[in-house]
C-alpha positions in Angstrom: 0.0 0.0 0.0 1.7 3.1 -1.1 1.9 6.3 1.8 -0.9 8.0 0.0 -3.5 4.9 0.6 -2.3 4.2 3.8 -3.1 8.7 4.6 -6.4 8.5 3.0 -7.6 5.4 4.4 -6.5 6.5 7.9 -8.3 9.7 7.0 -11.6 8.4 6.0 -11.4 6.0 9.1 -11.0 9.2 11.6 -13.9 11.0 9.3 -16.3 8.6 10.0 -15.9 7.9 13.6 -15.7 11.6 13.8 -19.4 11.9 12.1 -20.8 8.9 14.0 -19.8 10.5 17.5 -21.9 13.8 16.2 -25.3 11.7 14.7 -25.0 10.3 18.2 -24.5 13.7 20.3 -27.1 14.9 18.3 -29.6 12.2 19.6 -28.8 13.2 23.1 -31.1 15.7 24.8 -28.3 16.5 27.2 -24.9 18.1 26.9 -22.4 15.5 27.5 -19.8 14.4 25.4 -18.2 11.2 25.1 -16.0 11.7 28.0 -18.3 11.8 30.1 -20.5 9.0 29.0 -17.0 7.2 29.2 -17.0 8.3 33.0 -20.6 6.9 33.5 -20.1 3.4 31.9 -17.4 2.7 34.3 -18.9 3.7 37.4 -22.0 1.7 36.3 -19.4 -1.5 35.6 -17.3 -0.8 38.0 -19.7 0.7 41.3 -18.3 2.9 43.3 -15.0 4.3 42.8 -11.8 6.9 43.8 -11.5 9.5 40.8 -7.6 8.5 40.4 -8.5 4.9 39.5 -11.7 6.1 37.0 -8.5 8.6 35.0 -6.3 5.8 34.8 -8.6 3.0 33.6 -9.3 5.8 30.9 -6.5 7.1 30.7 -7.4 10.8 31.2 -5.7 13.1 33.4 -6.5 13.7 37.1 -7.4 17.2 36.0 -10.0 16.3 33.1 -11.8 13.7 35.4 -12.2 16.3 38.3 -13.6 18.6 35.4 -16.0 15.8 34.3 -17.1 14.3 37.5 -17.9 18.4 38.4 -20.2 18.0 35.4 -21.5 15.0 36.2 -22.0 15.8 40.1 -23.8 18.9 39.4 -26.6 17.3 37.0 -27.2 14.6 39.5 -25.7 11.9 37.4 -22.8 11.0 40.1 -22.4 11.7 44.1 -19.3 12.0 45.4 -18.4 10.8 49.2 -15.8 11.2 51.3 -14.1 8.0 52.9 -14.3 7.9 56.5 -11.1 7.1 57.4 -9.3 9.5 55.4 -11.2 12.5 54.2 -8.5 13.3 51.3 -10.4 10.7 49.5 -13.2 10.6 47.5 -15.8 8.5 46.0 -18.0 8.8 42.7 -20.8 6.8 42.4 -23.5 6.9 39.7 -26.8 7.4 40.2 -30.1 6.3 38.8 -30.2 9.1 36.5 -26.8 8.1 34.9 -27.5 5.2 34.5 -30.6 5.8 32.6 -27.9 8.3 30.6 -25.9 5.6 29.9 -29.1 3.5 28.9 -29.7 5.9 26.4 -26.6 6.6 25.2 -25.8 3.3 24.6 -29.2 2.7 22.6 -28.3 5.8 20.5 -24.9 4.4 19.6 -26.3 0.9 18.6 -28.8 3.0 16.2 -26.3 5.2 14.4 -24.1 2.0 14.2 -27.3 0.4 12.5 -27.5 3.2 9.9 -24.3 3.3 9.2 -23.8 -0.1 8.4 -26.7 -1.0 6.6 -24.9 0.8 3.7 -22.8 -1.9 3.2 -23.3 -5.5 2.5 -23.1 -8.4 5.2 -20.2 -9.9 3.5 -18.5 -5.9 3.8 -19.2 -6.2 7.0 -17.7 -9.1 7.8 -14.5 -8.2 5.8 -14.4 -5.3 7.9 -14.7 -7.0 11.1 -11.6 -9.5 9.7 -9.8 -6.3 8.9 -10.2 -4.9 12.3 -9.1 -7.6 14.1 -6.5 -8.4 12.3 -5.4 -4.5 12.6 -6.3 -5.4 16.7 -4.0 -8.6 16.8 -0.9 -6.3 15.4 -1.6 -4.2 18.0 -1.4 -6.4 20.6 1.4 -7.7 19.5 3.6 -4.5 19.2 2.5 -4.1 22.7 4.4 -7.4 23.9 
């Protein structure tokens, strides 16, 4: 594949997640992004947990997850506790109303993934998926 593929394929890849992650904010009647739905799926896997652990699983700074959980805490999506034996730490937790967020969230990303991909042929799809894991496995590997 010669550089200029291998620049316009990565291009078009980046274009359409970037256009999927705006049909799905656009389905949203609220004005989070996907940070912080990010934040709110793992407290809803995860239960309660210390803000330091939530950045590193997500790899987001300390600063951006006390900006996110600030969010998230004011619109009554997350509470935030103190530990009892040492007040320097805190605890998010997710509420019911996050989780419905989540709920929806998730529905709305299944549905624009649905639209998307009914534009292309189940065999395209599956060549895509061999693609992608493939791509994944490489990955992996340069990791090791």
């Amino acid at each position: 594949m010669t550089e200029q593929n291998i620049f316009e394929l990565l291009h078009t890849i980046e274009k359409v997640t970037y256009q999927m992650v705006v049909q799905w904010q656009q389905r949203s009647d609220n004005d989070l992004g996907i940070s912080h739905i990010l934040v709110l799926q793992e407290l809803l896997n995860e239960g309660e947990s210390r803000p330091s652990d939530i950045a590193k699983k997500l790899n987001f700074t300390p600063a951006s997850l006390t900006h996110l959980s600030t969010k998230l805490t004011k619109q009554g999506l997350v509470v935030r506790r103190q530990a009892e034996n040492d007040k320097r730490t805190k605890y998010l937790s997710i509420t019911d109303e996050g989780k419905s967020i989540v709920e929806k969230a998730y529905n709305d990303g299944i549905e624009v993934r649905r639209e998307l991909f009914s534009h292309i042929s189940a065999d395209e799809q599956q060549a895509l998926l061999d693609i992608y894991k493939k791509l994944d496995d490489a990955l992996k590997e340069a990791k090791e």
